[in-house]
PDB file of N, CA, C and O in Angstrom:
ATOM      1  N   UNK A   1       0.836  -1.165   0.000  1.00  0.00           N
ATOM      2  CA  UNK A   1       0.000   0.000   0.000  1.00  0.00           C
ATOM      3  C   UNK A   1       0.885   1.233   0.000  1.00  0.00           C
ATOM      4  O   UNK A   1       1.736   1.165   0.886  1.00  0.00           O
ATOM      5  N   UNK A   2       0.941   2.400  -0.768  1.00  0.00           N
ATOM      6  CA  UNK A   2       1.495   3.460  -0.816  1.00  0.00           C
ATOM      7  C   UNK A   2       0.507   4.483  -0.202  1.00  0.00           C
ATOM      8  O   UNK A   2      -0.591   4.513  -0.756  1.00  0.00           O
ATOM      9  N   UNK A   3       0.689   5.305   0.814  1.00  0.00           N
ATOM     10  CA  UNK A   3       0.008   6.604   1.448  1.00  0.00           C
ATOM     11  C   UNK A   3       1.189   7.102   0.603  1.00  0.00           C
ATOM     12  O   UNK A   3       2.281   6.616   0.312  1.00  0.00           O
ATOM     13  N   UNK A   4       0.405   8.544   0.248  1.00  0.00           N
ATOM     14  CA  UNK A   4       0.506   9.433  -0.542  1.00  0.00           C
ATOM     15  C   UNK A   4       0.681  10.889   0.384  1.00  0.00           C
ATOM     16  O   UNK A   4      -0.319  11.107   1.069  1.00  0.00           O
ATOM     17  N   UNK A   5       1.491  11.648   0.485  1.00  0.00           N
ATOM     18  CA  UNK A   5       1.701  12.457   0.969  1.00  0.00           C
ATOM     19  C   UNK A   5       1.712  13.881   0.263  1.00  0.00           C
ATOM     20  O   UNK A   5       2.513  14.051  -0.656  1.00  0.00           O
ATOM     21  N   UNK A   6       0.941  14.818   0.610  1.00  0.00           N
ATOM     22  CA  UNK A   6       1.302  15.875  -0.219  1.00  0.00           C
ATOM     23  C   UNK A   6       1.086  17.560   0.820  1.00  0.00           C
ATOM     24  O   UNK A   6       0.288  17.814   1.722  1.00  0.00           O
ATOM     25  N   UNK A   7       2.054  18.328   0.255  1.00  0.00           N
ATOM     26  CA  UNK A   7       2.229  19.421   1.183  1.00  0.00           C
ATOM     27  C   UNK A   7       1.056  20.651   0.417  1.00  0.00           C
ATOM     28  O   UNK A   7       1.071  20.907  -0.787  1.00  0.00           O
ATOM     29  N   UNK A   8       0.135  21.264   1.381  1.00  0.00           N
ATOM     30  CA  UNK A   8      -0.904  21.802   0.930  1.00  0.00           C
ATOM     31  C   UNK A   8      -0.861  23.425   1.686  1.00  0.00           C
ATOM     32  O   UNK A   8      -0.128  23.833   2.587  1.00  0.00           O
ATOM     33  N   UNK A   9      -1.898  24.094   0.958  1.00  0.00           N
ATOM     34  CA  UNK A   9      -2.103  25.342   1.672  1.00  0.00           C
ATOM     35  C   UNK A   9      -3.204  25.159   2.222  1.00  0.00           C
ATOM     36  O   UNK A   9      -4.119  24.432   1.835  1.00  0.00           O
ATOM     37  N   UNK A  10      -3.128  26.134   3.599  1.00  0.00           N
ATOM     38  CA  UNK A  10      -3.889  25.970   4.738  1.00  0.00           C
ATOM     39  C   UNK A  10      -5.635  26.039   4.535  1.00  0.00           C
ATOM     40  O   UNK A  10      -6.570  25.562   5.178  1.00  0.00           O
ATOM     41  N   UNK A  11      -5.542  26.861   3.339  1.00  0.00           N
ATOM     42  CA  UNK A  11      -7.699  26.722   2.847  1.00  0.00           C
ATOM     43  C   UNK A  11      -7.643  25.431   2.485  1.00  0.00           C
ATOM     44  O   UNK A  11      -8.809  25.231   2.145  1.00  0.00           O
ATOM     45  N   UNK A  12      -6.958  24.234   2.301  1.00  0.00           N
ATOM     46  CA  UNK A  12      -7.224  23.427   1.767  1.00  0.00           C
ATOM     47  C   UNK A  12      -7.706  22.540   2.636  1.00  0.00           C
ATOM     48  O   UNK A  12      -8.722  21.899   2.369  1.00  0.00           O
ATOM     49  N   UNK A  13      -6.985  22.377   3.881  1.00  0.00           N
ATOM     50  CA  UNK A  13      -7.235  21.643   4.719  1.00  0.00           C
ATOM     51  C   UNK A  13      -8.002  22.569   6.046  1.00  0.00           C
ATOM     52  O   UNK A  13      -8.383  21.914   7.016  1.00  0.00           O
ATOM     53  N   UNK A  14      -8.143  23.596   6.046  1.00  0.00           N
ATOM     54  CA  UNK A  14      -8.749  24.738   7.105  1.00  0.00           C
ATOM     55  C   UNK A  14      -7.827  25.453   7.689  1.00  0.00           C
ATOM     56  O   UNK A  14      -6.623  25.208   7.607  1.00  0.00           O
ATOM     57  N   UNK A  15      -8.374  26.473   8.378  1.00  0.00           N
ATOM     58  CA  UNK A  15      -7.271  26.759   9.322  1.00  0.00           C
ATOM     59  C   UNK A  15      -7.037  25.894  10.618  1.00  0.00           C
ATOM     60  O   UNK A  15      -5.938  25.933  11.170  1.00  0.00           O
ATOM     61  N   UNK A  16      -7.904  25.235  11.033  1.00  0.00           N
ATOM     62  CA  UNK A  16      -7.580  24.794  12.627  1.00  0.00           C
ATOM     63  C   UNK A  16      -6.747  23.488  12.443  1.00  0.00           C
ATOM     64  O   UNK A  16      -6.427  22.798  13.411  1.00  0.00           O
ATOM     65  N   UNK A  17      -6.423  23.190  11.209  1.00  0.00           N
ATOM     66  CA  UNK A  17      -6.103  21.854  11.098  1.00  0.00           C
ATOM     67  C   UNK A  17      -4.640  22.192  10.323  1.00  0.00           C
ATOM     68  O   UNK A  17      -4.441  22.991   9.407  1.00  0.00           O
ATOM     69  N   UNK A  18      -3.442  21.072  11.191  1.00  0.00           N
ATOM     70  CA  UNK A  18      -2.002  20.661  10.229  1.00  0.00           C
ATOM     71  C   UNK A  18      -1.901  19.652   9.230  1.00  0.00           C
ATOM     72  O   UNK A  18      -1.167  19.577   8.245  1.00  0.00           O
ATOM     73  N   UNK A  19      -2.774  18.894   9.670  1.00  0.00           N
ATOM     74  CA  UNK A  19      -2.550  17.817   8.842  1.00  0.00           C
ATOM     75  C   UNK A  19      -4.468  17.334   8.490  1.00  0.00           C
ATOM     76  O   UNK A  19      -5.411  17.993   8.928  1.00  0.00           O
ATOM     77  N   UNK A  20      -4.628  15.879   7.496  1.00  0.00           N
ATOM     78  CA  UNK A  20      -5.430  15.023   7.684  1.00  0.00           C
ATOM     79  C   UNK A  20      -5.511  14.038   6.967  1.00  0.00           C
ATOM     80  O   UNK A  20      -5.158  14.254   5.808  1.00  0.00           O
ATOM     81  N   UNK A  21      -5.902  12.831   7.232  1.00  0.00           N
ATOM     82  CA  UNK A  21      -6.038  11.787   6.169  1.00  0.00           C
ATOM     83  C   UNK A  21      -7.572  11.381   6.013  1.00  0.00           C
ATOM     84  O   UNK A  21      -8.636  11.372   6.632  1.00  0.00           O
ATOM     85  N   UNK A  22      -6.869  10.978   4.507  1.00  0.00           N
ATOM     86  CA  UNK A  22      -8.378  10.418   3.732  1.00  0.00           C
ATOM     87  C   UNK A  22      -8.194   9.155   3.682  1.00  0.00           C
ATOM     88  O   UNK A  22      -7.001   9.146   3.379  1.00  0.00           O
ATOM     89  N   UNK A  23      -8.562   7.844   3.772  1.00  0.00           N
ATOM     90  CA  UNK A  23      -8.500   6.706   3.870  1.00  0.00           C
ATOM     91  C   UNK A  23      -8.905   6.292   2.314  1.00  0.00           C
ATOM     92  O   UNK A  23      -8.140   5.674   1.575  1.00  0.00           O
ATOM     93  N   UNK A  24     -10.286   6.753   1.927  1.00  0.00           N
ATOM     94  CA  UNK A  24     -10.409   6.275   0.921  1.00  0.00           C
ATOM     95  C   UNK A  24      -9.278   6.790  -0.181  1.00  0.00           C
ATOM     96  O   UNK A  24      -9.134   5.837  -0.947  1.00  0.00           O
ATOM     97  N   UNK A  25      -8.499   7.769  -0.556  1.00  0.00           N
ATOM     98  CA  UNK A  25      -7.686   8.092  -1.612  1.00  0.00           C
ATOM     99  C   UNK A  25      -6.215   7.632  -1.157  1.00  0.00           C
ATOM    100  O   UNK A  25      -5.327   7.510  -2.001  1.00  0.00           O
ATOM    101  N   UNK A  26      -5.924   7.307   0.608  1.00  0.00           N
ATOM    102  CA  UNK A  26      -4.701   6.925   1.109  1.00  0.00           C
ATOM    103  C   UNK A  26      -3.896   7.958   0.395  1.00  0.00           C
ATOM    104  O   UNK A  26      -3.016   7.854  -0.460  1.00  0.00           O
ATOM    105  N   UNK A  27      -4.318   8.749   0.849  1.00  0.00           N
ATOM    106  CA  UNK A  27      -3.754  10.182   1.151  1.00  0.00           C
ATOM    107  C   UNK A  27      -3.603  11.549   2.651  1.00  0.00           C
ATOM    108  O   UNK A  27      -4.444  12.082   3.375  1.00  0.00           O
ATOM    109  N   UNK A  28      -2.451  11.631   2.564  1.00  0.00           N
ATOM    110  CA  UNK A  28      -2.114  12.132   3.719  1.00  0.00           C
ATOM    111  C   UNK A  28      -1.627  13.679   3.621  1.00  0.00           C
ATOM    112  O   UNK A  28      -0.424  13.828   3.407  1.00  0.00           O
ATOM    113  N   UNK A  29      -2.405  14.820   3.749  1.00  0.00           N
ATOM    114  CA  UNK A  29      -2.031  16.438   3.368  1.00  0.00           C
ATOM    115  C   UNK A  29      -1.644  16.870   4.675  1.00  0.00           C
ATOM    116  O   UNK A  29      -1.881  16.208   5.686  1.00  0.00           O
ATOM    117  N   UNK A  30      -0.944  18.167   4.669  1.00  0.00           N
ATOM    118  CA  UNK A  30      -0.265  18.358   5.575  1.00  0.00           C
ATOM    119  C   UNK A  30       0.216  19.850   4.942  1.00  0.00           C
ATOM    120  O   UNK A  30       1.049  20.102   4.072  1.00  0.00           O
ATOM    121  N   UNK A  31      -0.576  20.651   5.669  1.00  0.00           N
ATOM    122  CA  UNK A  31      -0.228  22.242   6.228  1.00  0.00           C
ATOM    123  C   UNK A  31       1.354  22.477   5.533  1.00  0.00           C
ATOM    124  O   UNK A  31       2.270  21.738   5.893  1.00  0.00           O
ATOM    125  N   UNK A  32       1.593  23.593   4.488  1.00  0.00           N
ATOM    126  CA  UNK A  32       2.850  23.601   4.087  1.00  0.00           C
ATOM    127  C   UNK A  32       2.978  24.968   4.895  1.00  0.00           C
ATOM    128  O   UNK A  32       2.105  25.730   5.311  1.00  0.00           O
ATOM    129  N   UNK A  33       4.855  25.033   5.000  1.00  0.00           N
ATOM    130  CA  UNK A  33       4.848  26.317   5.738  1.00  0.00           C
ATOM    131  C   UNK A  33       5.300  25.914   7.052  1.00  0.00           C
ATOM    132  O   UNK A  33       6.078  26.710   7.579  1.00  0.00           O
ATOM    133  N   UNK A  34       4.924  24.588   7.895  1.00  0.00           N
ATOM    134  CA  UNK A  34       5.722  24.854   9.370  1.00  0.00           C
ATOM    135  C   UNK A  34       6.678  24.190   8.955  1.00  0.00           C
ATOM    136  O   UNK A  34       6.849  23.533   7.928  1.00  0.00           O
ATOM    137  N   UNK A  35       7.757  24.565  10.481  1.00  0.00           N
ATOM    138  CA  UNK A  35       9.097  24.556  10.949  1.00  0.00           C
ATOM    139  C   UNK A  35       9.119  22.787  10.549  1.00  0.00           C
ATOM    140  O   UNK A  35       8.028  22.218  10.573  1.00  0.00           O
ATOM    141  N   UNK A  36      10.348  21.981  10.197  1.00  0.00           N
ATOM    142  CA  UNK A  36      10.480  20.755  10.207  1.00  0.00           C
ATOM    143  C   UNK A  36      10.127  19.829  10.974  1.00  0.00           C
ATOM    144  O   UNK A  36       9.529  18.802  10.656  1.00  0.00           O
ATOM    145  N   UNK A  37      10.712  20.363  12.685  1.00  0.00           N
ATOM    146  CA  UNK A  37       9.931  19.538  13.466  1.00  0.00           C
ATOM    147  C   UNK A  37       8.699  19.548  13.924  1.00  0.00           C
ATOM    148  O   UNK A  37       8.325  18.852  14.868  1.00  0.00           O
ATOM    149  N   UNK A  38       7.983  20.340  13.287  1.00  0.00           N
ATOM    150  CA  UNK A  38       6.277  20.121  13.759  1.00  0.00           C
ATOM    151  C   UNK A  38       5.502  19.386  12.600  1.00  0.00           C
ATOM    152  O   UNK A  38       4.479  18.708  12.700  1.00  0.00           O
ATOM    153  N   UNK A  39       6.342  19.728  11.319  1.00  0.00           N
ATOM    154  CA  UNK A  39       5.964  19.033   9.734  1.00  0.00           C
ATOM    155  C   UNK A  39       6.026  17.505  10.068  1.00  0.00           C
ATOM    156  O   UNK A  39       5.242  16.761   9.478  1.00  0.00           O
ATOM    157  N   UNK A  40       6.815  17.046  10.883  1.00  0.00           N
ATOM    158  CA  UNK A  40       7.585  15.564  11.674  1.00  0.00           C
ATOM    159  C   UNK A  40       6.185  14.649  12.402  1.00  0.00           C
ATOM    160  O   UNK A  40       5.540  13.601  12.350  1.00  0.00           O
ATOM    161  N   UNK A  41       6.325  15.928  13.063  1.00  0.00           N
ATOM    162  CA  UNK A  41       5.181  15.606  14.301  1.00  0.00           C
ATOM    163  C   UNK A  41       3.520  15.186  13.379  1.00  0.00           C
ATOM    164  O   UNK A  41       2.724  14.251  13.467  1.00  0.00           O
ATOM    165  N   UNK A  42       3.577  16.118  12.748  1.00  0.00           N
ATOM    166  CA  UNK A  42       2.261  16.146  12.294  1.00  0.00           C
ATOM    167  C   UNK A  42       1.854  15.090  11.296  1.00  0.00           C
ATOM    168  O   UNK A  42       0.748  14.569  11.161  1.00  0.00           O
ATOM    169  N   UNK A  43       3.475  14.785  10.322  1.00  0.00           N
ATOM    170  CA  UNK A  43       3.508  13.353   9.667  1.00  0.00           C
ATOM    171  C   UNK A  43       2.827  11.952  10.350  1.00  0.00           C
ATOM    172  O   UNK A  43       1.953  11.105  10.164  1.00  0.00           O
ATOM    173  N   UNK A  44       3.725  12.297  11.128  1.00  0.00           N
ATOM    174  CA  UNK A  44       3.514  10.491  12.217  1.00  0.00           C
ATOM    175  C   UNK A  44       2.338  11.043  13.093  1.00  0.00           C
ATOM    176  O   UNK A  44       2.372  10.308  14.080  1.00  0.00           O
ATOM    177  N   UNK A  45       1.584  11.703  13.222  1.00  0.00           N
ATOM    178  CA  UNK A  45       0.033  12.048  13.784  1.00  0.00           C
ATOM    179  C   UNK A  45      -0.936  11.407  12.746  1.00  0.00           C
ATOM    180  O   UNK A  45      -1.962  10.762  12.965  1.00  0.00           O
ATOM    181  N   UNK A  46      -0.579  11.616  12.016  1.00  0.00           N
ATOM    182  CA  UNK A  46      -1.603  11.037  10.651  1.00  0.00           C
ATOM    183  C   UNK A  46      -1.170   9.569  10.352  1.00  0.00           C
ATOM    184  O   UNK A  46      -2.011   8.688  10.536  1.00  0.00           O
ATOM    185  N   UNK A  47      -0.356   9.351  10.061  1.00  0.00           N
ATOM    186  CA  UNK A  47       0.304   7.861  10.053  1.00  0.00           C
ATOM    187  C   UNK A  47      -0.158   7.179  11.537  1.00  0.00           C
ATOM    188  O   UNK A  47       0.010   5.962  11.616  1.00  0.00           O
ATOM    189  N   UNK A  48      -0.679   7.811  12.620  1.00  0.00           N
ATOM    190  CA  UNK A  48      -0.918   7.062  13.440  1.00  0.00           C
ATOM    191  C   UNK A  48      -2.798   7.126  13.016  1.00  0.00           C
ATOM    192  O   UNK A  48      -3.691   6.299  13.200  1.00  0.00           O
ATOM    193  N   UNK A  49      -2.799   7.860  12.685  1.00  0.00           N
ATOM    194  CA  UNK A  49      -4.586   7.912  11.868  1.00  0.00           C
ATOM    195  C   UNK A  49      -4.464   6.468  10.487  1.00  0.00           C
ATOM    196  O   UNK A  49      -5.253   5.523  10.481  1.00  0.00           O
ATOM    197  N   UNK A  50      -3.948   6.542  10.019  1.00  0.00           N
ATOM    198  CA  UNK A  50      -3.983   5.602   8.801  1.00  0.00           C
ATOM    199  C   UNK A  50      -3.490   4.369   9.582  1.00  0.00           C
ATOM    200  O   UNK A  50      -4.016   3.450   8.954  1.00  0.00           O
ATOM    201  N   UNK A  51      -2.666   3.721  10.755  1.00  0.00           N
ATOM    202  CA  UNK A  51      -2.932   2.675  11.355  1.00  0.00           C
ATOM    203  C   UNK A  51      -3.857   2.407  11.795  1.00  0.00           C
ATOM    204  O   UNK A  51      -4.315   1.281  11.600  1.00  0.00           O
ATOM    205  N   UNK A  52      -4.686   3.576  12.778  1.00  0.00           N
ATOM    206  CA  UNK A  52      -6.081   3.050  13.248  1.00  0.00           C
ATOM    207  C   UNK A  52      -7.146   2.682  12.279  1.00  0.00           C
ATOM    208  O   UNK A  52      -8.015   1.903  12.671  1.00  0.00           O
ATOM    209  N   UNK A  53      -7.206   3.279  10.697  1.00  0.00           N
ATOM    210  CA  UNK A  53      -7.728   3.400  10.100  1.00  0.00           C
ATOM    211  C   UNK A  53      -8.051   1.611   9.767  1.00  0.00           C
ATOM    212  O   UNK A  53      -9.027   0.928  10.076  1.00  0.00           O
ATOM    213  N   UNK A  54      -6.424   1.147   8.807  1.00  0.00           N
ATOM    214  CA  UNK A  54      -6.597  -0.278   8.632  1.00  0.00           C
ATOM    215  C   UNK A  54      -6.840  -1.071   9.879  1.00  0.00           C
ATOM    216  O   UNK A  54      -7.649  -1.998   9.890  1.00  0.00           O
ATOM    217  N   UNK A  55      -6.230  -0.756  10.801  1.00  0.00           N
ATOM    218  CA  UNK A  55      -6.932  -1.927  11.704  1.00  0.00           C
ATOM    219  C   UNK A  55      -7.850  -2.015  12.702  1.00  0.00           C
ATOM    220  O   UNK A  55      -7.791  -2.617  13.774  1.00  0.00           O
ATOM    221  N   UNK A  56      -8.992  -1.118  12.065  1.00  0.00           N
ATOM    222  CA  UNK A  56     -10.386  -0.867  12.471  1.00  0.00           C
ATOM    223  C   UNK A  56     -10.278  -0.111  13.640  1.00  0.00           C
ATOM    224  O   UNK A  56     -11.369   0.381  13.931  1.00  0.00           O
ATOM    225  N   UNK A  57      -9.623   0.097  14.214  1.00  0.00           N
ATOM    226  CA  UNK A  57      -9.672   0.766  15.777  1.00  0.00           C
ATOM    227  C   UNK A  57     -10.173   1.930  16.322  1.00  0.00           C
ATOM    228  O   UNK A  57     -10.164   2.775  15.427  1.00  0.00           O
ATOM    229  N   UNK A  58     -10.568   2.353  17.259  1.00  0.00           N
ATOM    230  CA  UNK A  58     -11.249   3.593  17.615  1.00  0.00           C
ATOM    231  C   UNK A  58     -10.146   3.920  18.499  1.00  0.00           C
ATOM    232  O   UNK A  58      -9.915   3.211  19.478  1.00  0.00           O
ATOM    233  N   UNK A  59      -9.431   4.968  18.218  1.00  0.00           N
ATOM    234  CA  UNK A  59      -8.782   5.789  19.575  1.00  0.00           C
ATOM    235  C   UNK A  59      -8.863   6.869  19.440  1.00  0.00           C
ATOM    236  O   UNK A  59      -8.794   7.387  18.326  1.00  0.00           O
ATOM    237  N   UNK A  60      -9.059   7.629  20.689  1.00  0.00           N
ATOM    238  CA  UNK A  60      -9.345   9.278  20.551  1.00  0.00           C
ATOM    239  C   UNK A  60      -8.072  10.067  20.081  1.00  0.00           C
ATOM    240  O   UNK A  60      -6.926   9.628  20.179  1.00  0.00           O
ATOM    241  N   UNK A  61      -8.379  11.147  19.618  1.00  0.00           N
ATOM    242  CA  UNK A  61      -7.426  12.044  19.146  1.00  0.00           C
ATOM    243  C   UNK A  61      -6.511  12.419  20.660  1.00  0.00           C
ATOM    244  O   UNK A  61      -5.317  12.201  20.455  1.00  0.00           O
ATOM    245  N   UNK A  62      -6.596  12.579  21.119  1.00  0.00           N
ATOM    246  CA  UNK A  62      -5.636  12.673  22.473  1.00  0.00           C
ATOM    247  C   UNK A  62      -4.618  11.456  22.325  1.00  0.00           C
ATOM    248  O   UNK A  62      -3.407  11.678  22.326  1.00  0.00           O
ATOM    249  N   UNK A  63      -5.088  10.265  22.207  1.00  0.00           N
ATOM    250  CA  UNK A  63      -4.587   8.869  21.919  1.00  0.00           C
ATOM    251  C   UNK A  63      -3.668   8.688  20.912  1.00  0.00           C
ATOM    252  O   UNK A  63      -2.688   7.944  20.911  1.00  0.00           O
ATOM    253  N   UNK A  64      -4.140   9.569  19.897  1.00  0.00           N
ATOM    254  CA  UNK A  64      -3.118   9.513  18.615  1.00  0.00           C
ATOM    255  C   UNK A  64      -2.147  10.505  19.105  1.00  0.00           C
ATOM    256  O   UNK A  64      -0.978  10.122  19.134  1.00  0.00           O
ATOM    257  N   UNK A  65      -2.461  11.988  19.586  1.00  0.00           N
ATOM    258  CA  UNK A  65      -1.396  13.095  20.120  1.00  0.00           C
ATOM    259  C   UNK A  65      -0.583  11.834  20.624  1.00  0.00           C
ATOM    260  O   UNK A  65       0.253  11.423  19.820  1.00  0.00           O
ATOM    261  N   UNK A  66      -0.713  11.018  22.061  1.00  0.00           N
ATOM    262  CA  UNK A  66       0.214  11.001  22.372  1.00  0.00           C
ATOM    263  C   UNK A  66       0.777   9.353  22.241  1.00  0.00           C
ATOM    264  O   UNK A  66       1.541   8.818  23.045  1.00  0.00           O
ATOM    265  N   UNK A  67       0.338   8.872  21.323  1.00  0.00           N
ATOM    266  CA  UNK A  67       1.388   7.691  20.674  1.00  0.00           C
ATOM    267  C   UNK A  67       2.096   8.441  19.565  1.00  0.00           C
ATOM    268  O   UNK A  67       3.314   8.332  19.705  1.00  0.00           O
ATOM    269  N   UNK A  68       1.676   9.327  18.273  1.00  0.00           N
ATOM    270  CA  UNK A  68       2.714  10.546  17.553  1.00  0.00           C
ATOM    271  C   UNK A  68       3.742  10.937  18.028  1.00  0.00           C
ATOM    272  O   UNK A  68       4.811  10.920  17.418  1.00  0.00           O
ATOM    273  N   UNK A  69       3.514  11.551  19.755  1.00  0.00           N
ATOM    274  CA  UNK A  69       4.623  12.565  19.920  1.00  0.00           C
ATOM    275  C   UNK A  69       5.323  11.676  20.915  1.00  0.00           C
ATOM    276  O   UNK A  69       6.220  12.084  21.653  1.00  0.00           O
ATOM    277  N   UNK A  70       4.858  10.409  20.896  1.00  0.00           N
ATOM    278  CA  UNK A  70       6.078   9.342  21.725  1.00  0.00           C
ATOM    279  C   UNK A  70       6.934   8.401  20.723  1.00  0.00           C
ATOM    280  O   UNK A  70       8.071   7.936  20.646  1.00  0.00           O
ATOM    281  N   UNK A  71       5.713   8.396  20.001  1.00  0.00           N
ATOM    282  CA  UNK A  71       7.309   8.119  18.937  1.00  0.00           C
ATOM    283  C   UNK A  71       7.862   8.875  18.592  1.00  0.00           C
ATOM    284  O   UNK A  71       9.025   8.501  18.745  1.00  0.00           O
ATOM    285  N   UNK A  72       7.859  10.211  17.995  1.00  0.00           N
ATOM    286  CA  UNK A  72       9.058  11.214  17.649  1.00  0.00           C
ATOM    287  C   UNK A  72       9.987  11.039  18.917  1.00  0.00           C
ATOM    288  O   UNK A  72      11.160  10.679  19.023  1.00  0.00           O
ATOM    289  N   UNK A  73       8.981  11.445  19.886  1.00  0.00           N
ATOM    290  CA  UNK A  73      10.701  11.504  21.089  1.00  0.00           C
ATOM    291  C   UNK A  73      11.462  10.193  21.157  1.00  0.00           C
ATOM    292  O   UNK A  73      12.677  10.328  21.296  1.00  0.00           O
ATOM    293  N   UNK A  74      11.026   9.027  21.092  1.00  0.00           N
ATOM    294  CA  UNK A  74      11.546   8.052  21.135  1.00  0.00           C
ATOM    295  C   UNK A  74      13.288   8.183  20.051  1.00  0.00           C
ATOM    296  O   UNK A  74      14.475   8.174  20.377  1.00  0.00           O
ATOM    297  N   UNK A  75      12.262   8.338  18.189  1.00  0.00           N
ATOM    298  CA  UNK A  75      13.189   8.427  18.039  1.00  0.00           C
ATOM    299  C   UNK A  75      14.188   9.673  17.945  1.00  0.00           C
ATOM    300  O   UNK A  75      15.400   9.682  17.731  1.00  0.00           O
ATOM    301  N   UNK A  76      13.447  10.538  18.133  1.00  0.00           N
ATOM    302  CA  UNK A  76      14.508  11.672  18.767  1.00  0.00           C
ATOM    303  C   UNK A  76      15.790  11.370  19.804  1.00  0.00           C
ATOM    304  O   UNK A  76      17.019  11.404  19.755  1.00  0.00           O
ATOM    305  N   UNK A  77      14.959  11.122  20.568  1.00  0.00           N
ATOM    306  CA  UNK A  77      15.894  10.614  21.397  1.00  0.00           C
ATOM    307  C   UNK A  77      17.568   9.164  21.243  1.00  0.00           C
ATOM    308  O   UNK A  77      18.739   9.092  21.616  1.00  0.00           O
ATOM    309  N   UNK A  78      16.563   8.325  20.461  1.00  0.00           N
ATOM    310  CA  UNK A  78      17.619   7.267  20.145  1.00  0.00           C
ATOM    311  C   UNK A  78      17.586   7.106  18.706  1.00  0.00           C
ATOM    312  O   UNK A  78      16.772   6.495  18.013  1.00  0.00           O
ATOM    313  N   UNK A  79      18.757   7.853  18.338  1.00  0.00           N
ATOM    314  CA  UNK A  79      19.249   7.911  16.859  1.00  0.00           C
ATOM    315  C   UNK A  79      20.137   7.010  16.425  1.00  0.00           C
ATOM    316  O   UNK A  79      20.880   7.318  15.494  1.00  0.00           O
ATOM    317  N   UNK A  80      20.176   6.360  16.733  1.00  0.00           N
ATOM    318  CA  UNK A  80      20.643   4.679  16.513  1.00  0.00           C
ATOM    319  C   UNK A  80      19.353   3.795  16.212  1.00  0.00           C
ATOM    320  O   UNK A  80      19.177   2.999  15.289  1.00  0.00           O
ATOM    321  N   UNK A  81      18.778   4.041  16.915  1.00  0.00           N
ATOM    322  CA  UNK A  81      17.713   3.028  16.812  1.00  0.00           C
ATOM    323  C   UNK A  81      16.926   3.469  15.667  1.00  0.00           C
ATOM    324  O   UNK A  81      16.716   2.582  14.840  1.00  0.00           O
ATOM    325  N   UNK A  82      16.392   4.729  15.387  1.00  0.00           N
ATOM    326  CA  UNK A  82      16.366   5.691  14.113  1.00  0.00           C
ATOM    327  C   UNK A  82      16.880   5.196  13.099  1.00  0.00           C
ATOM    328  O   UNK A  82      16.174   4.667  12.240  1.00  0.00           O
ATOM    329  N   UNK A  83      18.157   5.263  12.999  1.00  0.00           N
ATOM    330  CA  UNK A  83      18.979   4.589  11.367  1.00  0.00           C
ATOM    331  C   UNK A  83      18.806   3.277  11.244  1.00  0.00           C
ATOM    332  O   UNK A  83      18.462   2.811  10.158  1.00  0.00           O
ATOM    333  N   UNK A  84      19.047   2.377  12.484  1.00  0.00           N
ATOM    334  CA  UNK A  84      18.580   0.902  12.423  1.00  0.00           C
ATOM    335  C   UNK A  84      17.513   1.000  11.716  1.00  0.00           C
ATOM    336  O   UNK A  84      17.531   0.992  10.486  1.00  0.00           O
ATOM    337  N   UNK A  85      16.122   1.135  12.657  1.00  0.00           N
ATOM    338  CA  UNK A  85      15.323   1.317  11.859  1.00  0.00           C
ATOM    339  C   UNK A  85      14.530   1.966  10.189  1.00  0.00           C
ATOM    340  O   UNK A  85      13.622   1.477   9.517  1.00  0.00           O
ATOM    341  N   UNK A  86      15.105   2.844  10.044  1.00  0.00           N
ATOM    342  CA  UNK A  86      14.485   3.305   8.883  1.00  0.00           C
ATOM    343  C   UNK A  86      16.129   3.772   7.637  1.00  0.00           C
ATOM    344  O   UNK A  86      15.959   4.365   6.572  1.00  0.00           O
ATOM    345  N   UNK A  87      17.303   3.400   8.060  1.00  0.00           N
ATOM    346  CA  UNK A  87      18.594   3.019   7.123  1.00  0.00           C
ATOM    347  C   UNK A  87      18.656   4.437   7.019  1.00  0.00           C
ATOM    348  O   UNK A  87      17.817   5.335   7.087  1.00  0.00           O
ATOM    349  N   UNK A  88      20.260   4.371   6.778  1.00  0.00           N
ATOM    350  CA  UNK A  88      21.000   6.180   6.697  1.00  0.00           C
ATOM    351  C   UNK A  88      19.778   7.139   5.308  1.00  0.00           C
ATOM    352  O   UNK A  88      19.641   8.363   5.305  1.00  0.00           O
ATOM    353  N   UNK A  89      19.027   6.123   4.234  1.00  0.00           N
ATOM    354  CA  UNK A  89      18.711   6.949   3.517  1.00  0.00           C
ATOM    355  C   UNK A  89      17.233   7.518   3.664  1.00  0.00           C
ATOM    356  O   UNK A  89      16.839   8.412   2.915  1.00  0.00           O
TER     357      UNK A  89
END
């Protein structure tokens, strides 16, 4: 499965919103314009939306905030485990 990522302007997706996914097009937009690490954050917020998505699950948006911003720190934090995982490229 390929999610599709694309960087958008803010009428597109609203103002109150950075990111969102569509399940049916497996597409993932995302607010162009912020700083890298919130572009980061807001990636793997949605990627944690498109897991719940395929595997039917209900978790609240608080739930996704904070499995998103525990994995960034995670791998923020361990940048070894970072390249292990996802290779120098």
């Amino acid at each position: 499965m390929n999610i599709r990522v694309e960087y958008v302007d803010k009428e597109i997706i609203g103002d109150d919103l950075q990111g969102i996914y569509d399940p049916d097009q497996l597409l993932i937009q995302i607010k162009e314009g912020m700083n890298a690490d919130n572009t980061r954050l807001v990636l793997w917020h949605e990627l944690c939306h498109v897991i719940e998505s395929l595997a039917a699950l209900s978790i609240s948006e608080s739930g996704i905030c904070i499995f998103s911003t525990g994995f960034i720190q995670i791998m923020t934090d361990n940048r070894e485990l970072a390249r292990w995982s996802f290779g120098d490229g």
